[in-house]
N, C-alpha and C positions, 0 to 999 in steps of 0.2 A: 357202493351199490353196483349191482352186475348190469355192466351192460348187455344190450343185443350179441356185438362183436363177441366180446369174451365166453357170452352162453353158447352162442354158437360152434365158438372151436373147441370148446372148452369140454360141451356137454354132448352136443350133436352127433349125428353121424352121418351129416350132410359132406357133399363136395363143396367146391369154391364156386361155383358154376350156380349149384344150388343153397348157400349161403348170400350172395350176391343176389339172387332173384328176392329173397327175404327182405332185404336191407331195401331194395328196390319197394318190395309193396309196403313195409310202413314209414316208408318217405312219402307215399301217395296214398296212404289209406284215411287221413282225414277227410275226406271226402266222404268214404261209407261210412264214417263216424259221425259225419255230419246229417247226413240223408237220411241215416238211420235208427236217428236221437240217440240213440245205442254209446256205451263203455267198447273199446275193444279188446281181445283177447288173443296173442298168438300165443299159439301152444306147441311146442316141441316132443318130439318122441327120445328118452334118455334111458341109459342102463337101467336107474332109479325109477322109474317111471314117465309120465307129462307132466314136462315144466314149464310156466310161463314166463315166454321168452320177451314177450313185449306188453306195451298195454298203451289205450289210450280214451280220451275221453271226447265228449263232442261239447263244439260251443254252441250248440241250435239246443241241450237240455241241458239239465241238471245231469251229474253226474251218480249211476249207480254205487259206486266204488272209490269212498273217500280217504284210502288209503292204496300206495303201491302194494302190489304182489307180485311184481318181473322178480324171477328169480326163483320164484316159491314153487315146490312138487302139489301137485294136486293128489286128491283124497281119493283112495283108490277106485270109487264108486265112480266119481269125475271123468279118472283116468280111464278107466271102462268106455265109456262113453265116446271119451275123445279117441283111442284106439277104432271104437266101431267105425266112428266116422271117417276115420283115415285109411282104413279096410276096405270099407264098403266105396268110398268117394262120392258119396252122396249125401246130402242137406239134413242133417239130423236136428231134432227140436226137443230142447230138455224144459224143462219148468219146476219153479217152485211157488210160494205164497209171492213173495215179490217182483221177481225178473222172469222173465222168459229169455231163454237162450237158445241162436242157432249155432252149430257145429258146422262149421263149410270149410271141404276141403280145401287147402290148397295147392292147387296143379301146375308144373312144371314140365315143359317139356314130356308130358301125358302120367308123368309120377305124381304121388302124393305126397307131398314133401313136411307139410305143416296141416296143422287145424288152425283157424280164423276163429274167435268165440265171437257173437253176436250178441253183447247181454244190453237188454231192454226192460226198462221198468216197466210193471203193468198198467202204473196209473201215473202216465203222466198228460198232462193237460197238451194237446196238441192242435190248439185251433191256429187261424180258418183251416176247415175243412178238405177247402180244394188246395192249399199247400201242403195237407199228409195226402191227400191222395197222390196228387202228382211227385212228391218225395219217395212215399211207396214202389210206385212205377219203376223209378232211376235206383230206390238200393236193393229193388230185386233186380232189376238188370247187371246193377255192378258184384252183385254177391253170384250170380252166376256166371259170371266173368271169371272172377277168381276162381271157381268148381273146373272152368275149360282151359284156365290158363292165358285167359285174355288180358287181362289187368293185375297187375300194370302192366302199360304200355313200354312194350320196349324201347330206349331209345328217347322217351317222351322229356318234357323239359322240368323235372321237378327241382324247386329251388332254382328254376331259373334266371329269377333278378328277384332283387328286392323289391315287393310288390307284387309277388306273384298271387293272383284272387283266389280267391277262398269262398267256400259255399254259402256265409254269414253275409261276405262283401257283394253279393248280388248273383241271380242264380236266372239262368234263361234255359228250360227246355223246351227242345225244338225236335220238329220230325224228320223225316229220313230227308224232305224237301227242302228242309231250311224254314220251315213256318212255324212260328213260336205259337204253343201250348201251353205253357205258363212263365208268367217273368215275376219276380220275386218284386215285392213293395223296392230294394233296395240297387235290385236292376233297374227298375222302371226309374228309378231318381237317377242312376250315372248314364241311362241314355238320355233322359231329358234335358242335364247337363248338358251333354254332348250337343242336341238340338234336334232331336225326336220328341216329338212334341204331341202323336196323337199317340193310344194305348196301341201296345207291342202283340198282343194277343191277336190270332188268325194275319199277322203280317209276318212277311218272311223278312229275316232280321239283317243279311246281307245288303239287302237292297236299301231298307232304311238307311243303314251306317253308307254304306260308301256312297249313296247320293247325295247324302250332306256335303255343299259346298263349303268350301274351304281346310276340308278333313289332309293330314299328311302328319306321317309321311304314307303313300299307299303302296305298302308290304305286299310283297306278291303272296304272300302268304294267306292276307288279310280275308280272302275269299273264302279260305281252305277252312279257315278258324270258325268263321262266323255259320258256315255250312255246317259245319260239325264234323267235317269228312277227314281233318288230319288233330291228331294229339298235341298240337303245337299250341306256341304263346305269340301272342301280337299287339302292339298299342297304337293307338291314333290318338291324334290333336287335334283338337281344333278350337279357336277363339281360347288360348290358353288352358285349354280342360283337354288334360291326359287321362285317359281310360286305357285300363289292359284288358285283354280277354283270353280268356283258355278256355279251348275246347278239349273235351271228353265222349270220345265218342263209344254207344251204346253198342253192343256189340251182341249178337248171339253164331255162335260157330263158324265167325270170319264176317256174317253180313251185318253191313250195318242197321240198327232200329233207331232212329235217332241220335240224338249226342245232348248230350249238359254242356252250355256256354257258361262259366264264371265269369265275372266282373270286377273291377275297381275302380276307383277312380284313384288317381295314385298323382294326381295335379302336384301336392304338397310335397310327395314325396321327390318327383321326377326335379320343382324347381330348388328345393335344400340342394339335390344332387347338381347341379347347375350354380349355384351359389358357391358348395363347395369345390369343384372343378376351379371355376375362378382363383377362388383363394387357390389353391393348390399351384394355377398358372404363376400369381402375381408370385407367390414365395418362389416359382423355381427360377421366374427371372432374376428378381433379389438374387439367389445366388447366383445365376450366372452374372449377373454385372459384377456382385464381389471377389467371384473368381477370377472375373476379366479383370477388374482392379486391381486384386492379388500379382497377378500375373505381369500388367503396365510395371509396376513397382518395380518387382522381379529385374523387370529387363531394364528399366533408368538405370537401376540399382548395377546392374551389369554392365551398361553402356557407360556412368559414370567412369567404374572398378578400369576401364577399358582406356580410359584417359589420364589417369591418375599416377600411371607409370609405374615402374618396382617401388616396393617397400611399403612401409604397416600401413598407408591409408588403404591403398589398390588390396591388402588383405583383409581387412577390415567389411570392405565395399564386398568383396566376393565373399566372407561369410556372412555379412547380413541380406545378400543375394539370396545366398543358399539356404538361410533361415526362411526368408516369405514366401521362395517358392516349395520349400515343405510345409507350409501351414498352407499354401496354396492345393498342394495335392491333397493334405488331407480335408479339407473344407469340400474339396469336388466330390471324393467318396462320402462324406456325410449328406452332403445336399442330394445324394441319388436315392436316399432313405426316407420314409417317413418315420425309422422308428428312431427311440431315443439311444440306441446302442450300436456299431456297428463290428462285423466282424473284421476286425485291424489287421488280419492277418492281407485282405486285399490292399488294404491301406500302404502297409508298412515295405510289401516288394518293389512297389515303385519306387516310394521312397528310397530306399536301399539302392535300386538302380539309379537313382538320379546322383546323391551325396558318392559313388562310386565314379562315376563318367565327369565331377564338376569338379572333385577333389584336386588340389596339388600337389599333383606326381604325374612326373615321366614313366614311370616305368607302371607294366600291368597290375593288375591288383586283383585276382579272384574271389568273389565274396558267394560261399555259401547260405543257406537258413533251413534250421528243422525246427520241427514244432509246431508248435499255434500259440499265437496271442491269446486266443478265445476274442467271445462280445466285449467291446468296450464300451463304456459312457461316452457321449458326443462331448462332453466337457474335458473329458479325461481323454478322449484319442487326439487331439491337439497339441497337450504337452506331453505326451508319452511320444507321438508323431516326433517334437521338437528333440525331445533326450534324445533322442535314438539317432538322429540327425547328427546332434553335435560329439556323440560318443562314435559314432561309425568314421564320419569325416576326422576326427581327431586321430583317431586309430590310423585309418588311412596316411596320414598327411606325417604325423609324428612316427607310427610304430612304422610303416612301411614306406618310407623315403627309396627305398629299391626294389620294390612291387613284396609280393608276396600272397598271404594267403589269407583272408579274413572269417571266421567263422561265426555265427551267428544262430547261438540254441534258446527258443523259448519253452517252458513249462509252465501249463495251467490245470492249480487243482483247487477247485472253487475260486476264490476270491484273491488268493495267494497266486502272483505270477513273478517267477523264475525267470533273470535273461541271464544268458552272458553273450560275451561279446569277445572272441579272442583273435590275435595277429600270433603270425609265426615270425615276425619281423625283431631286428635287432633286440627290441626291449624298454620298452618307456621307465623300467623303475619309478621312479617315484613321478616324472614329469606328467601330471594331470593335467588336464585342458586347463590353459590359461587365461587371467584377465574375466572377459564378459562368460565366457565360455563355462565355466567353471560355478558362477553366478547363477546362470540359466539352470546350469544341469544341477547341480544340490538344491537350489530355492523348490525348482518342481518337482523334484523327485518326494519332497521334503513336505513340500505344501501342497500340491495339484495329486501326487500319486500317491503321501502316505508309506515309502519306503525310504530304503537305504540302497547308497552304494558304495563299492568298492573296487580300488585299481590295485591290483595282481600281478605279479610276476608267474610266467607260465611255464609251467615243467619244461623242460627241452627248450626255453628262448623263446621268447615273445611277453605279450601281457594280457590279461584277461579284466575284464569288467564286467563284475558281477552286478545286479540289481535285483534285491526283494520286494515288489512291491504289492500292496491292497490295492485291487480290482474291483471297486464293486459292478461292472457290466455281471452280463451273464453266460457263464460257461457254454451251452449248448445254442447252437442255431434253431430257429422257430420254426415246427414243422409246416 
């Protein structure tokens, strides 16, 4: 299906400047979709003719339009229409047996950029009475907005947190003073919540809210919101009961006529987010204590290896050192993630730095890396972390006994990833990692990763260690 994005570069022959103003009003047009029981319609100007580039529906009616049309060319007569109206830049009104349609420009920076369609059924049931009048009031206000280029608000908080109120979750219009002219059955319940307790009508709504004791946190904002004077969002507490509020304020040629206060109560929402945080807390100490654990180990392990004097125990002790403190590093870069994959390639430098600086050899050892790992699974960068460990230090220790050069190329093409591993050093021939070492690196390679490897003698002297293995992580980083 076409999106906005794609019609726009696609079809348009807008700037970015004025593609972005677009994206902007129907991020914030359910609101006139709301007030206006009304379907919406943006309409674009293209080679082809007008297309509609957006569309949307309201939850205050039934919906005119039970199927999409973004994307679709209008019928030339349509398009007629909609051309006049982006000509002229004036409020055009089409009708048939069912819908009544307005045509409203839309203005940018004093251009006509877009047509707005307005469609309205003619028969739709809209009682009580004083909630279409007073709705009336606010989507003629905001549909001349959009003809001056006032709405949307630049700058304004749309999608600002989860919770952000909507015209169903409670609606207070208020005058240029701050005194409420009508509050919606489902406003009048999230202030009484809150502890307003006499009817909101002919009271100014600022003073209600912030004289309630015990109200916080109090947002310097809060005033600004409740007055109607700034396009911002704000929430208060109090006795356990979270309300947000967004003001919208009514505009005609910069001065203000009142503003729309929306509401929520968003209690339920704010305390999951509080619940979750916690867990979130307790897992990240969990891991820091098993890192810190990881790490105790490490150094026994080293502090032992330190007492134990030459020969196999004291090497034995330094590489199962060097084993926990690489499942040590990679455990710290998974624990900084919530997702289940991580990209290894940040994983894997350290690592490589560490088994280079702990390995035993006197002499220097240069270790390049090209490539990417790609994403990996958090079960599978563990043992891929560990391979790499005991093949790098092996290399080290066996190919390079008088330093040298160590190369290190990964490739990833989907699920298939490509290592090798080469020294320009003497020449291991046939001498694979011994003993546990050996164990380690074929059991996972074999059972954890699903590949193969292979130890090489390398053109010109040295050896290379290949490895093919199934990746299932994911190639691309998440936008």
């Amino acid at each position: 299906m076409s999106t906005l994005s794609r019609i726009l570069s696609r079809d348009s022959h807008l700037n970015a400047r004025q593609r972005e103003w677009l994206h902007h009003l129907i991020g914030e047009w359910q609101i006139i979709a709301d007030v206006t029981f009304s379907d919406l319609a943006l309409y674009i100007r293209t080679e082809s003719g007008a297309m509609t580039a957006a569309q949307a529906r309201p939850a205050t009616a039934a919906t005119v339009h039970q199927f999409d049309f973004v994307g679709e060319l209008m019928s030339a007569e349509e398009g007629a229409l909609i051309r006049q109206a982006a000509r002229s830049g004036q409020l055009l009104y089409a009708h048939d047996d069912d819908v009544d349609v307005r045509l409203v420009p839309v203005r940018f920076e004093g251009d006509v950029i877009a047509v707005l369609g307005v469609i309205t059924a003619k028969f739709v049931d809209r009682v009580p009475m004083v909630l279409l009048a007073n709705y009336e009031t606010i989507a003629e206000a905001l549909v001349n907005m959009v003809m001056t280029g006032e709405f949307p608000f630049d700058g304004s908080p749309s999608g600002y947190r989860h919770g952000t109120p909507r015209v169903t979750d409670g609606l207070i219009h208020i005058d240029t003073e701050g005194v409420v002219i009508y509050s919606s059955p489902n406003a009048n319940s999230n202030l009484r919540r809150l502890g307003v307790e006499k009817p909101l009508q002919g009271a100014m709504l600022a003073q209600e809210v912030i004289e309630l004791d015990g109200v916080t946190p109090v947002d310097e904002a809060l005033p600004l919101v409740l007055m109607g004077r700034a396009a911002w969002m704000t929430e208060i507490e109090r006795n356990d009961v979270v309300i947000s509020f967004r003001a919208v304020p009514l505009l005609e040629h910069g001065e203000r006529h009142g503003a729309l206060v929306l509401c929520r109560d968003i209690t339920e929402l704010r305390r999951q987010e509080r619940v979750l945080m916690s867990k979130d807390s307790t897992i990240r100490e969990i891991n820091h204590r098993v890192k810190n654990n990881l790490q105790t180990v490490s150094a026994l392990l080293r502090m032992q290896s330190r007492r134990a004097g030459e020969g196999m125990t004291r090497a034995a002790l330094e590489t199962a050192q060097r084993r926990v403190a690489t499942i040590a590093v990679v455990h710290e870069k998974l624990s900084q993630t919530i997702d289940e994959v991580v990209d290894f390639d940040q994983v894997f430098v350290p690592v490589m730095r560490m088994v280079r600086d702990v390995s035993v050899t006197e002499e220097p050892v240069v270790t390049t890396f090209e490539g990417t790992f790609g994403r990996v699974r958090a079960e599978e960068a563990t043992a891929l972390g560990v391979v790499m460990n005991e093949i790098i230090s092996n290399a080290i220790e066996h190919g390079l006994p008088k330093g040298g050069r160590l190369d290190i190329r990964a490739n990833r093409d989907g699920n298939h990833l490509h290592i090798e591993v080469a020294d320009d050093g003497e020449g291991m021939g046939d001498h694979h990692p011994s003993g546990l070492g050996t164990q380690i690196v074929r059991t996972m390679v074999v059972s954890e990763l699903r590949g193969k490897i292979e130890w090489c003698p390398r053109e010109g002297g040295g050896t290379v260690v290949v490895l093919d293995l199934n990746i299932r992580g994911q190639v691309q980083l998440p936008s």
